[in-house]
Residue, then its C-alpha position, 0 to 999 in steps of 0.5 A: x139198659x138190658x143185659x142181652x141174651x143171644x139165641x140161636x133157634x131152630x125151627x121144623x114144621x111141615x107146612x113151608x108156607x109157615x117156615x117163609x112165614x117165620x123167615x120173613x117175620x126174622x127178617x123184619x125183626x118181629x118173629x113174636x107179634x108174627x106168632x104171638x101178637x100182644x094186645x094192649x096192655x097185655x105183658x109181654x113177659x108173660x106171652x114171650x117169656x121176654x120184654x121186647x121183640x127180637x132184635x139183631x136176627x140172622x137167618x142162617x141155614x135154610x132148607x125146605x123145611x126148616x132154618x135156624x136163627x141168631x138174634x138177641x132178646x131182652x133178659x132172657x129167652x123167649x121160653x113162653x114164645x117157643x112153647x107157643x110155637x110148639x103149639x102151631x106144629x113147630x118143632x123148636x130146638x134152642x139155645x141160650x146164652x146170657x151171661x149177665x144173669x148166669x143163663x145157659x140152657x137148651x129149649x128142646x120142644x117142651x123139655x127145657x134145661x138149664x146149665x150153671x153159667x161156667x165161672x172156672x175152667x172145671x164148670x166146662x166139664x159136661x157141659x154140651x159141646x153146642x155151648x161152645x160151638x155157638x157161643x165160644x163160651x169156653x174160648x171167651x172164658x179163657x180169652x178174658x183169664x188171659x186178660x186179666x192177667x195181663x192186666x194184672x203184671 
């Protein structure tokens, strides 16, 4: 069994036959073979950046251009997928988090940057606000304190 890593990805492009594209494809659950189809015996780790397609999608804000996606994948984000897409004219802004692993970061056409997975209430210092307002992370941190000091009396 996998530890999950939660995504949410926003993606632009100025073509709005590919953005339907790309919705439809979130809606069925196969945003990677939609973009980036595996060939038999390929690895997918190494085309997507993950083992298995997305699962769990949820497709939030849409515009002309644009929409932004909640989904789960397998171990970690799919960093090789969304390069492939910059690579279609997609603009692509991503966050991850998968606290199995220790994992955040922010996948920003190209730039990628990782940030140490907060173990004590100092770690939230500097960490960008995005973290918080997509993951809670910072609110779940202090939810499980409360826990298990309560477990502990």
């Amino acid at each position: 069994m996998p530890n999950w890593c939660t995504n949410v990805l926003t993606l632009r492009h100025n073509d709005r036959s590919m953005i339907k594209k790309a919705i439809d494809a979130c809606n069925e659950n196969s945003l990677f073979n939609a973009f980036a189809p595996v060939k038999d015996g390929q690895d997918r780790t190494n085309i997507w950046g993950t083992k298995w397609e997305i699962s769990e999608a949820t497709v939030t804000i849409q515009e002309n251009n644009m929409f932004k996606v909640y989904f789960m994948t397998a171990w970690s984000p799919p960093i090789q997928f969304y390069g492939k897409m910059n690579e279609l004219g997609f603009d692509v802004y991503a966050l991850w988090n998968e606290p199995g692993m220790g994992s955040l970061g922010i996948y920003n056409n190209g730039e990628i940057m990782d940030f140490p997975y907060p173990v004590k209430p100092e770690d939230f210092e500097g960490l960008p606000q995005e973290f918080e307002d997509e993951f809670q992370i910072e609110s779940d941190f202090y939810e499980y304190q409360i826990e298990d000091y309560a477990e502990s009396l």
